[in-house]
C-alpha positions in Angstrom: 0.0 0.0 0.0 1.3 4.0 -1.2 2.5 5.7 2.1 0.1 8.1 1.8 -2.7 9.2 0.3 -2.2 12.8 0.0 -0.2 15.4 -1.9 2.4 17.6 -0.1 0.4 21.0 -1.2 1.8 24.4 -2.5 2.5 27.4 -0.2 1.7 30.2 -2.3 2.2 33.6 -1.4 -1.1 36.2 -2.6 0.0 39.3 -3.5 -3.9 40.9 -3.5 -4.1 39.5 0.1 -0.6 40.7 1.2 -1.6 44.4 -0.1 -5.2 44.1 1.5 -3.5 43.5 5.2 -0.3 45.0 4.8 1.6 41.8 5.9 2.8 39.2 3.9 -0.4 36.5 3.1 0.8 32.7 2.5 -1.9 30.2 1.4 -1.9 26.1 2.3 -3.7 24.8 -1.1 -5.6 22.3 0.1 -8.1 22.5 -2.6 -5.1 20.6 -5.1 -5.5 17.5 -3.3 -6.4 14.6 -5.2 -10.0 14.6 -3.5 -10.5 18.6 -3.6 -9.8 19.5 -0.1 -7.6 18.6 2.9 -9.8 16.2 4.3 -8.1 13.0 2.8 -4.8 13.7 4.9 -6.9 12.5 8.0 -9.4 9.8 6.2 -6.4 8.5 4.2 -4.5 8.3 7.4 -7.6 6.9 9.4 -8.3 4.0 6.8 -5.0 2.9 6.6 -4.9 2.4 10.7 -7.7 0.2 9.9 -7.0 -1.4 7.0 -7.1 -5.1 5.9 -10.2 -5.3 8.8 -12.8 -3.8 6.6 -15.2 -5.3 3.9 -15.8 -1.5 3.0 -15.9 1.8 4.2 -19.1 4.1 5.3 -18.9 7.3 5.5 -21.5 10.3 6.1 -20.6 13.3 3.9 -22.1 16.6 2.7 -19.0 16.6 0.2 -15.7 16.4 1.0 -15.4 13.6 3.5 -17.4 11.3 1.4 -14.9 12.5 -1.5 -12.0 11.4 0.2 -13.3 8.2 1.8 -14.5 7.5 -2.1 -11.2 8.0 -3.1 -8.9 6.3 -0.6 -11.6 3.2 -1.2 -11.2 3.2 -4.7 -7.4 3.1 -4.5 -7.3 0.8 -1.6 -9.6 -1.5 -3.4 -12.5 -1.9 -1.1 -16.0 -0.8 -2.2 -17.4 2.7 -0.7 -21.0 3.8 0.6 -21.7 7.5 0.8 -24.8 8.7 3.1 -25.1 12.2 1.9 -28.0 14.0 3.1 -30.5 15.7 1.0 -29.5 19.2 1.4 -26.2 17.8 -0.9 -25.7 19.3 -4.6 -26.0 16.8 -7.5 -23.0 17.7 -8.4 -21.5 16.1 -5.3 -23.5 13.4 -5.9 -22.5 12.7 -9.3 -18.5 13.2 -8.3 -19.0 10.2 -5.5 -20.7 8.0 -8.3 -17.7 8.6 -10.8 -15.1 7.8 -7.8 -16.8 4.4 -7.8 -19.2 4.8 -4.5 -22.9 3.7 -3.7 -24.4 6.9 -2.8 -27.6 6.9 -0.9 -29.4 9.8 0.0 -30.7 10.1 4.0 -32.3 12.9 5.5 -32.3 16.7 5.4 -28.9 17.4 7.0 -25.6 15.8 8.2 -26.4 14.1 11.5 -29.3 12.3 9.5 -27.1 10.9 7.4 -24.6 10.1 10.1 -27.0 8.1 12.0 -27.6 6.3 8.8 -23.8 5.2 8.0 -23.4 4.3 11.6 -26.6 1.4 11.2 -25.3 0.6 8.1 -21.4 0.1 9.8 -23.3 -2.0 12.2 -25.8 -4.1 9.9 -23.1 -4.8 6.9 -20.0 -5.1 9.0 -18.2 -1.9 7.0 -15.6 0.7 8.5 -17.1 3.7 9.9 -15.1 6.7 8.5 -16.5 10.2 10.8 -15.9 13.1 8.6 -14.2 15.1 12.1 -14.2 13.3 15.0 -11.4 10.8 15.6 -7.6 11.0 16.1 -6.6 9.6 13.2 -8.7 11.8 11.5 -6.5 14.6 13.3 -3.2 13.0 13.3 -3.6 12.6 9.8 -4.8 16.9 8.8 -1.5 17.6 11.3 0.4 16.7 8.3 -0.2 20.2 6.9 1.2 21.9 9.8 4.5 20.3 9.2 5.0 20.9 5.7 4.2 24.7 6.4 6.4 24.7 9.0 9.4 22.9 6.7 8.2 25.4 4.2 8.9 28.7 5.9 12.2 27.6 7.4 13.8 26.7 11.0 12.4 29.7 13.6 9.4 31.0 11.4 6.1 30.7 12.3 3.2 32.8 11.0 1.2 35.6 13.1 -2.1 33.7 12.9 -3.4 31.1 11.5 -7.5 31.3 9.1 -9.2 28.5 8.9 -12.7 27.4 8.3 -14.8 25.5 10.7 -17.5 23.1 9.8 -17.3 19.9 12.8 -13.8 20.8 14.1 -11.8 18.4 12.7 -9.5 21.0 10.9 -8.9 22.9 13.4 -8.4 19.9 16.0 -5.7 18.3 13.5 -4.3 22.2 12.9 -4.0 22.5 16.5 -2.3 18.8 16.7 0.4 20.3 14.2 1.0 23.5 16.0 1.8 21.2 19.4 4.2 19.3 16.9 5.9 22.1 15.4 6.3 24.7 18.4 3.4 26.8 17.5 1.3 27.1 20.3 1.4 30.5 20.9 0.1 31.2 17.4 -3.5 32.0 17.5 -6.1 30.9 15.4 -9.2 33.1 13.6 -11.8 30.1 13.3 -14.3 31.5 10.9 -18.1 30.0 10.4 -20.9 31.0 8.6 -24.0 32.5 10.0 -26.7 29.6 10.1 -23.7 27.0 10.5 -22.1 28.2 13.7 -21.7 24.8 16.4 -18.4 26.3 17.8 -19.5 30.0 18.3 -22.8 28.7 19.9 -20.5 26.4 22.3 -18.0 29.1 22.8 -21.4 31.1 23.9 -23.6 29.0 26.0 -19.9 27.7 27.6 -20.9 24.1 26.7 -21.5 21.9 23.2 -24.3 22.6 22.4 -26.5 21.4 19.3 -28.0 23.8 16.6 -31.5 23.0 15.6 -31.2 23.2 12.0 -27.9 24.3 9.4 -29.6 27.0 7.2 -26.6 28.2 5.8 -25.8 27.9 2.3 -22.0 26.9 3.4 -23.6 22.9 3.7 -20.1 21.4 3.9 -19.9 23.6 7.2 -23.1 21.5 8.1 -22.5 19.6 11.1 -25.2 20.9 14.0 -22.7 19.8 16.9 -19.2 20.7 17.2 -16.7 18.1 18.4 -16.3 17.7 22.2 -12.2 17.8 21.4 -12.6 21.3 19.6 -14.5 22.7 21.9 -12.3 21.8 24.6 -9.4 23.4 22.5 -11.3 27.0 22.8 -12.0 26.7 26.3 -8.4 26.4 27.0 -6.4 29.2 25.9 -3.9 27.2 24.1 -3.6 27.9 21.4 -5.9 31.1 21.4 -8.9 30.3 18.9 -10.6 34.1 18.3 -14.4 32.6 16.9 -16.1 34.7 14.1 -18.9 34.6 11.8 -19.4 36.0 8.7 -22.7 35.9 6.4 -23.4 33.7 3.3 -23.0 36.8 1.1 -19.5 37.6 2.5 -18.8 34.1 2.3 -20.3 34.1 -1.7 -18.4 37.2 -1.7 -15.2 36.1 -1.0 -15.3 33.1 -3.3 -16.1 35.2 -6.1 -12.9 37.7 -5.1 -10.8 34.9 -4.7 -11.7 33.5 -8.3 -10.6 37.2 -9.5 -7.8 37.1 -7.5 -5.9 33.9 -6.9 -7.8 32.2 -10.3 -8.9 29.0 -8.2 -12.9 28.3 -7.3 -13.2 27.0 -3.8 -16.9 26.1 -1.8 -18.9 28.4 0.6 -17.1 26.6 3.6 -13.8 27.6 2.3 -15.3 31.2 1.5 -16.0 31.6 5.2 -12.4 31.9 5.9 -11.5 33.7 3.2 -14.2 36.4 3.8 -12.3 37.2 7.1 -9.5 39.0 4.9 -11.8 40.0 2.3 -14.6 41.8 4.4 -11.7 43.5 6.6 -11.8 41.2 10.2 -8.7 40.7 10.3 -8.4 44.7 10.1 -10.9 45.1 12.7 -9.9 42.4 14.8 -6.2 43.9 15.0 -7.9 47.3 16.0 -9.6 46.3 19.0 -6.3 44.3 19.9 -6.9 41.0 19.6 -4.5 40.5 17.3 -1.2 42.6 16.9 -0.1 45.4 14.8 2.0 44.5 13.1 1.2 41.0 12.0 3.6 38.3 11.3 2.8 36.5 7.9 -0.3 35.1 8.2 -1.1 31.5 6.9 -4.8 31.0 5.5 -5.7 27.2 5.1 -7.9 26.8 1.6 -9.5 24.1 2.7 -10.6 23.4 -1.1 -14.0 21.8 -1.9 -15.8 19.7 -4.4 -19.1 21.1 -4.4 -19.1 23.8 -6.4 -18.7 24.7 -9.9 -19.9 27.6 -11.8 -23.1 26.5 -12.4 -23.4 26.0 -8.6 -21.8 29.4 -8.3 -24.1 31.3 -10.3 -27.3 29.6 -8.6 -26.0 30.8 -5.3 -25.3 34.3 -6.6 -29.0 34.3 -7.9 -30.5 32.5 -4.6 -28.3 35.0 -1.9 -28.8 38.2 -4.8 -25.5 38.8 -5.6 
C-alpha cells in the first residue's frame, strides 16, 4: 500500500491578500488534493490504521469527506458507501458516483445521514469513516502543519493562523500540528458561517451545544454539533482560537474575489475563511487588539472543496442576490 494518500500541497504567497492587510499572506492549497480539499490527509491516514479489517468503508458526507473516503476506497480496493443527506448538490453526488461509491441519500442534514452510516457500519459489517471526530482523522490533517512549518524555514512561524470550521476536525488536526511544530502561541481566527455556527454557539452558551437546523448555504460547514475535542481546545487558551462569523453573502463574496484574484474556485465553507480578509476582520480584529499590529505573515488554510462549480456558483449568486 502508497505511504500516503495525499499530496504535499503548495504554499503560495497572494500578492492581492498581502496588499489588502499589509503583511505578507501565505496560502496552504488544500483545494489541489487529489479529493478537492484537505480532508483526505486524515481519512487517508484513518483508513490505513484500519485497514485489511474492513469489507468496506461508510462514511456520512455533505461533500468532501465522502470524496475522500471514495477515493482512498477506490485506490485501496475496497468498495465505498456514501450517506449524503438531502440538502447535498447533485453535483456532489455525481462526483461520489464517478469515484466508484454507492451513494444513498438520508435525511435533510448531516447528522441524518450520520446516524444512517453508523446502522449501516453496524448491519453490513463496513468501517465507519467520521468526517471530524477521531484522532486519526486529526493525526492525519497535522500533516499540513509540518510541511508549512518545513516550508517557511527553522524559527518562522506565522502571526495567525485562518481557517474554516464546519465539525472541528480542521482545526483539531491544525492545532495537533502546531503542538508538533512549536506553535502554540500562534493564535487561530476560526471562521463559520452565519446559520452553521456549532463552535460559536459552544464558545457562547460555555458548553457543546446542538443547533436546531444548518440553514446556511456553506452545507459542507453543516454539522449541528461541534466536536467535544474542539471545543475543549477553545475553552483552554492554548492555542488562542478568536471565533467569528461571517454571512453567506461575504462568504459568496469572497469566493467570487478569490476567483478574481488567486484564479482558483473554492466552496462556501472555504469562503467563510477567506471572507475574514476580504470583508476587513482581520483589520478590525487587529484594531480592538486582539490580534497585533503589526502581524507576522499570516497563513490562510484553503480548505478546497468539491461542491461547487460555476453553475453551482451562479445559482448561489442568484439565490443570496449577488
Amino acid at each position: 500500500m502508497q505511504e500516503h494518500f495525499h499530496l504535499n500541497t503548495p504554499l503560495l504567497e497572494s500578492v492581492s491578500m498581502s496588499k489588502l492587510l499589509g503583511t505578507t499572506v501565505y496560502m496552504k492549497m488544500e483545494n489541489s488534493q487529489p479529493s478537492g480539499s484537505f480532508k483526505i490527509r486524515g481519512i487517508g491516514h484513518l483508513c490505513q490504521q484500519l485497514s485489511g479489517r474492513s469489507r468496506g468503508v461508510v462514511c456520512a458526507s455533505g461533500g468532501n469527506a465522502g470524496m475522500a473516503a471514495a477515493y482512498v476506497a477506490r485506490k485501496m480496493g475496497v468498495p465505498a458507501t456514501i450517506v449524503v443527506p438531502s440538502s447535498s448538490p447533485q453535483l456532489v453526488v455525481r462526483r461520489l458516483q464517478d469515484e466508484g461509491a454507492t451513494v444513498r441519500i438520508v435525511g435533510k442534514v448531516w447528522d441524518d445521514a450520520n446516524a444512517e452510516a453508523l446502522r449501516l457500519s453496524e448491519s453490513e459489517g463496513l468501517t465507519f469513516v467520521p468526517p471530524f471526530d477521531h484522532p486519526f482523522l486529526w493525526e492525519g490533517h497535522a500533516s499540513m502543519i509540518a510541511e508549512v512549518s518545513a516550508s517557511l524555514g527553522s524559527g518562522v512561524k506565522p502571526g495567525a493562523i485562518l481557517l474554516s470550521v464546519g465539525g472541528g476536525g480542521l482545526l483539531c488536526g491544525v492545532i495537533q500540528g502546531m503542538k508538533d511544530v512549536g506553535w502554540m502561541d500562534v493564535p487561530i481566527i476560526a471562521m463559520e458561517t452565519v446559520g452553521a455556527d456549532c463552535l460559536n454557539a459552544a464558545i457562547k452558551a460555555g458548553k457543546v451545544v446542538t443547533l436546531d437546523g444548518i440553514t446556511s448555504e456553506a452545507k459542507c460547514l453543516g454539522a449541528k454539533t461541534v466536536c467535544q475535542r474542539a471545543f475543549e481546545y477553545s475553552r483552554s487558551g492554548e492555542p488562542k482560537i478568536i471565533s467569528e462569523l461571517v454571512t453567506d453573502q461575504q462568504a459568496l463574496t469572497a469566493i467570487d474575489t478569490f476567483l478574481d484574484e488567486e484564479r482558483v474556485l473554492v466552496e462556501m465553507a472555504c469562503g467563510a475563511a477567506l471572507a475574514a480578509v476580504y470583508s476587513g476582520l482581520i483589520r478590525r480584529l487587529q484594531e480592538q487588539g486582539r490580534l497585533p499590529t503589526p502581524l507576522r505573515p499570516l497563513l490562510v488554510i484553503v480548505c478546497g472543496g468539491s461542491s461547487i462549480n460555476m453553475g453551482e456558483l451562479s445559482a448561489l449568486k442568484e439565490k443570496l442576490h449577488i
